[in-house]
C-alpha atoms as a printed R data frame, in Angstrom:
    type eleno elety resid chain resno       x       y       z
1   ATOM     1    CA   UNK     A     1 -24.965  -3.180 -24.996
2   ATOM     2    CA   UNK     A     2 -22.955  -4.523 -22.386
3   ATOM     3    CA   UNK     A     3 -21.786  -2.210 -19.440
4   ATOM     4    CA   UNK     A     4 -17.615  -3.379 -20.271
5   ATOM     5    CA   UNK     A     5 -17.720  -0.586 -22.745
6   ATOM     6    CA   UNK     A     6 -19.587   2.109 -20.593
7   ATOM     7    CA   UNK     A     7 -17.835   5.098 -20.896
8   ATOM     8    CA   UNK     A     8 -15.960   6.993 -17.806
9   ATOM     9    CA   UNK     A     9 -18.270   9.914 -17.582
10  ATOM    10    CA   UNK     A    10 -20.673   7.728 -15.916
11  ATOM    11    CA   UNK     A    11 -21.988  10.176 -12.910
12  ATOM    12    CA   UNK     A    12 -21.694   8.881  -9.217
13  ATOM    13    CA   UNK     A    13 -24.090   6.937  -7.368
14  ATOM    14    CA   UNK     A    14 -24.332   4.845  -5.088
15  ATOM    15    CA   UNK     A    15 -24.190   1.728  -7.409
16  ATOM    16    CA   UNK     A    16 -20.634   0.235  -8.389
17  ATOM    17    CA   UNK     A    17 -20.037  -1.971 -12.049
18  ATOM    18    CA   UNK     A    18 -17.348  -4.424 -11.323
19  ATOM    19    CA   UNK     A    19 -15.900  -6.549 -14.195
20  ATOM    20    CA   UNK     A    20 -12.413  -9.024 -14.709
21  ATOM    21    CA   UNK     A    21 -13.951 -10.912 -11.927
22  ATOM    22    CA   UNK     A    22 -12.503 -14.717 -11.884
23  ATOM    23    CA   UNK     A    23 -15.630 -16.806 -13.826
24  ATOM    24    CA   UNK     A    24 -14.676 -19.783 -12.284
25  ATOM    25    CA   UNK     A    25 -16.104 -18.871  -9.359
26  ATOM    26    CA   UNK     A    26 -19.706 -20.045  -8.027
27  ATOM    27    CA   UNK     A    27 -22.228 -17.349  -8.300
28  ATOM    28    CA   UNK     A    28 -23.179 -17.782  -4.729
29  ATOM    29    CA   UNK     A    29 -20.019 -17.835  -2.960
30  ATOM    30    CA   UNK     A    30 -18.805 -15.088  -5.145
31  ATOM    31    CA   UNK     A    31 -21.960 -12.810  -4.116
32  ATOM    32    CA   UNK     A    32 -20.695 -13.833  -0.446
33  ATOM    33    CA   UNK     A    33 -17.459 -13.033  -0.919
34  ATOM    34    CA   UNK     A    34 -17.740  -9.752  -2.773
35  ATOM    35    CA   UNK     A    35 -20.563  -8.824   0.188
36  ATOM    36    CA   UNK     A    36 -17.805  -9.491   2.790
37  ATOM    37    CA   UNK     A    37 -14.964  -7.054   1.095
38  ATOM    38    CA   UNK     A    38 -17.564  -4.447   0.245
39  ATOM    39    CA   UNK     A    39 -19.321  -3.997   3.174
40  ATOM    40    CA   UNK     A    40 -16.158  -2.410   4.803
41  ATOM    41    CA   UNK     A    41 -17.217   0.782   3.300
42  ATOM    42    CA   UNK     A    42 -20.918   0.794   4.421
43  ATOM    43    CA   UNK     A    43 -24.491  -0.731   4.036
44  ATOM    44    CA   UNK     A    44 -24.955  -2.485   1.319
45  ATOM    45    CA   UNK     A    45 -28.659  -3.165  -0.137
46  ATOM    46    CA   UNK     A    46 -27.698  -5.673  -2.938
47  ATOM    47    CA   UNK     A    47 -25.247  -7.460  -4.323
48  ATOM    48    CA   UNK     A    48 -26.403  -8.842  -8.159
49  ATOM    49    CA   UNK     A    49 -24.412 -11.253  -9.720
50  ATOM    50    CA   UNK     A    50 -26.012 -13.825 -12.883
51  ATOM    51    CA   UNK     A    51 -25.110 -17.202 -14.304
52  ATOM    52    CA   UNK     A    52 -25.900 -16.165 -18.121
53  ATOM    53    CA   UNK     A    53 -22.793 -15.937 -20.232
54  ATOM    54    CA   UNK     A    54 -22.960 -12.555 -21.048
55  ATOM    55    CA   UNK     A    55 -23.020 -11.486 -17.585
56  ATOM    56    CA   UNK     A    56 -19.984 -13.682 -16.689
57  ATOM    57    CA   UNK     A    57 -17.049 -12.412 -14.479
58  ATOM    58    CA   UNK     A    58 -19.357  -9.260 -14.206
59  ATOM    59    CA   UNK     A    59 -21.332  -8.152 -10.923
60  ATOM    60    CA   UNK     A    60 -23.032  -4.758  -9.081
61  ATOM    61    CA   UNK     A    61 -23.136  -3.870  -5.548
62  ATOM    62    CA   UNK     A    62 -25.339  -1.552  -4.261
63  ATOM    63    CA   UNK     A    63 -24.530   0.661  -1.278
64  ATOM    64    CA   UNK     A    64 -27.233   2.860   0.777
65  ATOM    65    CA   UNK     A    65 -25.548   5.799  -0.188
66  ATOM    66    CA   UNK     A    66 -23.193   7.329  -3.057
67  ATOM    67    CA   UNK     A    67 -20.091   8.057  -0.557
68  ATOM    68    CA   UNK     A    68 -19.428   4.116   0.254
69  ATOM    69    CA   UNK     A    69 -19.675   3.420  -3.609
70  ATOM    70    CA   UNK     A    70 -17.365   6.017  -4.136
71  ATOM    71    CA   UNK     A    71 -15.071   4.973  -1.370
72  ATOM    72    CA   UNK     A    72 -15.100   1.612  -2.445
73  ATOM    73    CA   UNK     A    73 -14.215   2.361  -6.038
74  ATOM    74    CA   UNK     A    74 -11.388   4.702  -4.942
75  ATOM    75    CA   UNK     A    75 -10.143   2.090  -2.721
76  ATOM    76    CA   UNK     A    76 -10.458  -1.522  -4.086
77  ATOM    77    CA   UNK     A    77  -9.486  -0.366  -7.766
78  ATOM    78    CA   UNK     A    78  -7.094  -2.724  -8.860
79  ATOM    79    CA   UNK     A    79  -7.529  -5.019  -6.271
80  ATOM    80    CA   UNK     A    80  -6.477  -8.403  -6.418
81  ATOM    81    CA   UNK     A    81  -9.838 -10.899  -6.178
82  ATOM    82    CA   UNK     A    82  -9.597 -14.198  -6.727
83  ATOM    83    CA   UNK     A    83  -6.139 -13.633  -8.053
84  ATOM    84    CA   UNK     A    84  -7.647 -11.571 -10.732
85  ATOM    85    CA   UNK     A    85  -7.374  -7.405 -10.235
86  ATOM    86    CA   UNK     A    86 -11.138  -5.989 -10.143
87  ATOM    87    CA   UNK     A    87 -11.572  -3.336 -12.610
88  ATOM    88    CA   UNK     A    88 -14.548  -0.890 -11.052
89  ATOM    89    CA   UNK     A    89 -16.582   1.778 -11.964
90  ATOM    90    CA   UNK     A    90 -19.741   3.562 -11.455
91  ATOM    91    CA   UNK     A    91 -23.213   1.612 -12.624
92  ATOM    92    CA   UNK     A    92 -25.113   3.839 -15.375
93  ATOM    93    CA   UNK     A    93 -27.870   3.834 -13.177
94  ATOM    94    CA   UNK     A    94 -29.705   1.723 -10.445
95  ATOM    95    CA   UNK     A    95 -32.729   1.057 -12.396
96  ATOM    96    CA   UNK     A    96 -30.244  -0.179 -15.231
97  ATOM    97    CA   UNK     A    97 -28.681  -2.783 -12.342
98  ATOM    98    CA   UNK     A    98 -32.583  -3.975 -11.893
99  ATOM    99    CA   UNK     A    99 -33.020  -4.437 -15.207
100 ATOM   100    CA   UNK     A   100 -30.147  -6.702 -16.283
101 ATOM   101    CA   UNK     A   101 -32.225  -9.145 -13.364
102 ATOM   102    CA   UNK     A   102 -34.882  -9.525 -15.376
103 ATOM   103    CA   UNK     A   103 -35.730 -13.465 -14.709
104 ATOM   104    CA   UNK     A   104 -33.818 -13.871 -12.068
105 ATOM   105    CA   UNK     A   105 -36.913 -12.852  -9.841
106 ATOM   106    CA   UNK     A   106 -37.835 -16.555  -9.346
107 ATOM   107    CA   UNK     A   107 -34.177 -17.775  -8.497
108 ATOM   108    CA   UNK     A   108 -33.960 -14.659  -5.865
109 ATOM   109    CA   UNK     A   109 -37.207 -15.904  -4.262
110 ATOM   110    CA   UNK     A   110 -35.641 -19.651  -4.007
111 ATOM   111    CA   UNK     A   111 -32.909 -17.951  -2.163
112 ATOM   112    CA   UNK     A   112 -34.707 -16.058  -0.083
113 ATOM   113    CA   UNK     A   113 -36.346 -19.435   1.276
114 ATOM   114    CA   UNK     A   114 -32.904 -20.724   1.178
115 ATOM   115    CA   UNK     A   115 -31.937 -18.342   3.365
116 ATOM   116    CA   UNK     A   116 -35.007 -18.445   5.665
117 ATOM   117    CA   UNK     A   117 -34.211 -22.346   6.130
118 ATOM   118    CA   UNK     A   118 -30.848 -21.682   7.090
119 ATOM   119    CA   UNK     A   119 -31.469 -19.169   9.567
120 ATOM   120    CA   UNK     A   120 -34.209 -21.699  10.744
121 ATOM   121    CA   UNK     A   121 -31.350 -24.436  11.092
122 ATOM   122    CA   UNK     A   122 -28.709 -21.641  12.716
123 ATOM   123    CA   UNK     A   123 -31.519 -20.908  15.269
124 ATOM   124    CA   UNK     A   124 -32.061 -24.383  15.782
125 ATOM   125    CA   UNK     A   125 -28.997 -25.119  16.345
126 ATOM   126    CA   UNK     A   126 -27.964 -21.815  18.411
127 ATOM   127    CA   UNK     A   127 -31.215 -22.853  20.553
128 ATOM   128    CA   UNK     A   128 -29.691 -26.533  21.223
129 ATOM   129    CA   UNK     A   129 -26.631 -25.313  22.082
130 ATOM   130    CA   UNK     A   130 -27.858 -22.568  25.149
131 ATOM   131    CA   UNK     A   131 -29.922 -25.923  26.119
132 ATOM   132    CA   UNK     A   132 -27.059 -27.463  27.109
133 ATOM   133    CA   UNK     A   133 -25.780 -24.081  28.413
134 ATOM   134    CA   UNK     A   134 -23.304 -23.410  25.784
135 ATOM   135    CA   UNK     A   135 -22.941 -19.677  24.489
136 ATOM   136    CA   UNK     A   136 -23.787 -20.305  20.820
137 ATOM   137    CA   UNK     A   137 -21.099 -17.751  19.831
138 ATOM   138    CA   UNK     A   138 -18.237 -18.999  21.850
139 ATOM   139    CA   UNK     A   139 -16.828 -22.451  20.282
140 ATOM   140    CA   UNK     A   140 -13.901 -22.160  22.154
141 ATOM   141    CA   UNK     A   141 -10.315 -22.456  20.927
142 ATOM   142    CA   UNK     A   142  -9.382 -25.156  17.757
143 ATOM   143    CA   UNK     A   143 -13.313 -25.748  17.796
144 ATOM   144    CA   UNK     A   144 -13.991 -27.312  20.922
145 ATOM   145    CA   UNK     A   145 -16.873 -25.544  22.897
146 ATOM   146    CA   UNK     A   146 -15.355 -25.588  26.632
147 ATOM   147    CA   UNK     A   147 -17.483 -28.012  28.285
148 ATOM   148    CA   UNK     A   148 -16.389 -30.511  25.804
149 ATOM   149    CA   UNK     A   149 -12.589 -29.639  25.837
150 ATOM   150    CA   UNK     A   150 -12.591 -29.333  29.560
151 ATOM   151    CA   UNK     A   151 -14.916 -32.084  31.400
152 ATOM   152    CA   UNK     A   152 -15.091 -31.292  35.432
153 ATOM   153    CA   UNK     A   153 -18.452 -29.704  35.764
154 ATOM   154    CA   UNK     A   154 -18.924 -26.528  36.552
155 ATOM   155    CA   UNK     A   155 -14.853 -25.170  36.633
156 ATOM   156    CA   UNK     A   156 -14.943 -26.260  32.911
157 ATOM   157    CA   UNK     A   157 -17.203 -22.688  31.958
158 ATOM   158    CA   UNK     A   158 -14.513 -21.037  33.624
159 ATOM   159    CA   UNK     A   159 -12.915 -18.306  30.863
160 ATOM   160    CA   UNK     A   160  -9.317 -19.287  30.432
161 ATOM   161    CA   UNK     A   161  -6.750 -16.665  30.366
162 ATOM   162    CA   UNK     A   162  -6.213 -15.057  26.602
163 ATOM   163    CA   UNK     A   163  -3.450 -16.436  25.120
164 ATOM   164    CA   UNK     A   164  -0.510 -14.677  24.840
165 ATOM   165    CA   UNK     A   165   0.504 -12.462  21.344
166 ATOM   166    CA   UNK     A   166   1.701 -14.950  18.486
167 ATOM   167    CA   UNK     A   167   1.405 -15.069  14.569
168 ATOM   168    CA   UNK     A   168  -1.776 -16.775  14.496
169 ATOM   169    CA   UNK     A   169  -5.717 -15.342  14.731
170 ATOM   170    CA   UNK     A   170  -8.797 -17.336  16.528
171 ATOM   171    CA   UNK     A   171 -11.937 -15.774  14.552
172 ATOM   172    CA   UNK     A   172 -15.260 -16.485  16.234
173 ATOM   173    CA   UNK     A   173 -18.449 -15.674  15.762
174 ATOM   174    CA   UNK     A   174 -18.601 -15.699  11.506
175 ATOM   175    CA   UNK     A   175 -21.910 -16.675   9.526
176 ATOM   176    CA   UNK     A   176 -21.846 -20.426   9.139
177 ATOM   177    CA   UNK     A   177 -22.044 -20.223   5.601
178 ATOM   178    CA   UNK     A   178 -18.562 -18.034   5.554
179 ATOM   179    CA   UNK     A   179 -15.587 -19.846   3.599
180 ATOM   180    CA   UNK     A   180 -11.680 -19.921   3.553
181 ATOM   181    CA   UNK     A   181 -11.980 -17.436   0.446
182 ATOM   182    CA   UNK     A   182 -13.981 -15.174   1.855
183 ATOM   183    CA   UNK     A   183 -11.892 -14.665   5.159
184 ATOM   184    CA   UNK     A   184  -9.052 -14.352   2.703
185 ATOM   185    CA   UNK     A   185 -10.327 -11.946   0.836
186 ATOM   186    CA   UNK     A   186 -10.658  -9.865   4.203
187 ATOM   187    CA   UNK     A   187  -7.163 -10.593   5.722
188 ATOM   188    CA   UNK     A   188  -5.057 -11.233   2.779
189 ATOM   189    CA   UNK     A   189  -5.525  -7.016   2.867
190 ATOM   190    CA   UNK     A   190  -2.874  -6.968   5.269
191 ATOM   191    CA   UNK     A   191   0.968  -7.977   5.033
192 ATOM   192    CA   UNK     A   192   2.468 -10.897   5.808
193 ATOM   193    CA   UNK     A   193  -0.808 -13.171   5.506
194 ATOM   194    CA   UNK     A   194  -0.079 -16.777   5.028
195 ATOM   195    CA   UNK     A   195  -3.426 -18.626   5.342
196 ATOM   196    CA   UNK     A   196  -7.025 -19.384   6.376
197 ATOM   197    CA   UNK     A   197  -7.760 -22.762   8.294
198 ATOM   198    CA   UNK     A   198 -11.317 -23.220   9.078
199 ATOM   199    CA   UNK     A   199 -12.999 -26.338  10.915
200 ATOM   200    CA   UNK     A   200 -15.902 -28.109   8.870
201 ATOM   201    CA   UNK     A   201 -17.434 -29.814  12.162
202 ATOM   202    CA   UNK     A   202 -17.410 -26.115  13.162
203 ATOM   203    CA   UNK     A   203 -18.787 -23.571  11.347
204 ATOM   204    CA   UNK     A   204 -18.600 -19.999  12.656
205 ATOM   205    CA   UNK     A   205 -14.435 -20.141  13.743
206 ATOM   206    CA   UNK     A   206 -11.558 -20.094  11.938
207 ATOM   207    CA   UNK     A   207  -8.009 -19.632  12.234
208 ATOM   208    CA   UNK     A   208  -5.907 -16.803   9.990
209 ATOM   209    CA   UNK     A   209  -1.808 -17.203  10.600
210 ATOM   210    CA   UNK     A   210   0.603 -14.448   9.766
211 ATOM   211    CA   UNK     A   211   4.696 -14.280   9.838
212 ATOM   212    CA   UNK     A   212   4.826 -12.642  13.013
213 ATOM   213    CA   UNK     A   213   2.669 -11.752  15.873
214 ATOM   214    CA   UNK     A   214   3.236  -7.772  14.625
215 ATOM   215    CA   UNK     A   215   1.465  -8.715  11.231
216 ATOM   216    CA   UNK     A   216  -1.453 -10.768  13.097
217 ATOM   217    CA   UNK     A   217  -1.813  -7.934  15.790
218 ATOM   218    CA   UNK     A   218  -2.326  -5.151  12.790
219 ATOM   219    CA   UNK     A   219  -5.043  -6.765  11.521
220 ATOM   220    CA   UNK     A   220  -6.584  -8.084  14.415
221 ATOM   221    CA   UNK     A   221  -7.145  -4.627  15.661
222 ATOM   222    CA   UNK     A   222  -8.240  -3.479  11.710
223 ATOM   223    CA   UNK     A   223 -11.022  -6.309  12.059
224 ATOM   224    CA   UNK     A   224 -12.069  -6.330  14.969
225 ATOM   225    CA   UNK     A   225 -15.664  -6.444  14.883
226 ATOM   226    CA   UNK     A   226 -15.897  -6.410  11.515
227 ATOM   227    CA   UNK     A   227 -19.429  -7.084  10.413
228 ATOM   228    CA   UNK     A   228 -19.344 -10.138   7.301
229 ATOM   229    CA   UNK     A   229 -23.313  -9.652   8.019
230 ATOM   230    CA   UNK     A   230 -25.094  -7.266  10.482
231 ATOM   231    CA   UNK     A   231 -25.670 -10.287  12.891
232 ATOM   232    CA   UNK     A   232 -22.226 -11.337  12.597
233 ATOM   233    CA   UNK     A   233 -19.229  -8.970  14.383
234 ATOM   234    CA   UNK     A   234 -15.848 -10.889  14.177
235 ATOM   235    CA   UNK     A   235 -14.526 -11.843  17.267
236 ATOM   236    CA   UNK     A   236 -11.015 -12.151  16.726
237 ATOM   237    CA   UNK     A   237  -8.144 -13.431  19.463
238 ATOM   238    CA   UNK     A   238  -4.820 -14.889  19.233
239 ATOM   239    CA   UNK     A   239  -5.164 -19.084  18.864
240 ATOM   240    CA   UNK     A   240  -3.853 -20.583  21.844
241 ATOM   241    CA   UNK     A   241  -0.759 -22.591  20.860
């Protein structure tokens, strides 16, 4: 029987049941993007999402502990993902969330050496980068690491000033495999969001605007350091203009 029609009187645990999810969405970049609004209210040990149609528009998360879930089912209730509200309750039980994976076991273990060649390729790249003495987590403002956007030696490492308060964010130091709708899904959370701009030549910065530098400035101290993955804490500045 499918979980849509579990009843209410499901006990808490530390496993949520999330359904009306938008089935238009990739099964990958939804798993990243429901990781990235989720993890706001604490660890999260798995997030299980399937391509089979009768799992469709349908996915779990699974926190460490039984407060986050609860937290996060008090708080994102309703909320508007993907343009679609999520409708959330309790899993029946964790064992019941491994279950419904039943041959998926293969596809997780592709990922996993997905995952392990992309970290190979961020390291690699991270590694090139401090060879030519660049700070692999500072790309500079609009994408331009400084040495780049600033020839003249040694001055060019020089830290600029910040720039001063306006309506739009510089985020640095996001996973390279982050996209527009996942940093929307994070910032949209606050009023007067407009949009995300990210650079594809450079992954790991983006660029949020707001409709005044009050709205940016609320939710650049909210985010702060928010964590889209443990490695990850967003760095987050106003653009320079």
């Amino acid at each position: 029987m499918s979980e849509v029609n579990a009843t209410p009187e499901i006990p808490q645990n530390n496993a949520i049941y999330i359904n009306n999810l938008n089935e238009k969405i990739k099964i990958d970049e939804l798993k990243k993007s429901l990781n990235a609004v989720f993890t706001q209210f604490g660890k999260i040990l798995e997030v299980l999402a399937f391509k089979t149609l009768k799992h469709k528009g349908q996915a779990w998360v699974v926190f460490e502990d039984a407060s986050s879930a609860s937290n996060a089912l008090r708080q994102m209730q309703g909320f508007p993902f993907y343009d679609k509200p999520m409708r959330i309750q309790y899993a029946k039980t964790k064992s019941d969330i491994i279950a419904k994976a039943d041959g998926t076991f293969v596809p997780r273990e592709k990922r996993k050496r997905h995952d392990e060649k992309a970290k190979k390729r961020k390291d690699q790249h991270d590694s090139n980068l401090a060879g030519m003495g660049l700070n692999p987590a500072y790309a500079g403002a609009y994408g331009a690491a400084p040495a780049i956007a600033y020839p003249g030696g040694a001055k060019s490492m020089v830290p600029e000033a910040p720039a001063p308060p306006n309506n739009i964010l510089f985020i640095q130091n996001l996973p390279n495999d982050s996209t527009p709708m996942m940093l929307q899904m994070l910032f949209l959370q606050y009023p007067g969001f407009k949009e995300v701009r990210m650079v594809e030549t450079k992954p790991g910065i983006a660029f949020v605007e707001y409709g005044d530098e009050m709205q940016s400035t609320v939710a650049m101290q909210t985010l702060q350091g928010f964590k889209i993955t443990p490695q990850n804490p967003m760095l987050i500045t106003y653009a320079k203009k």
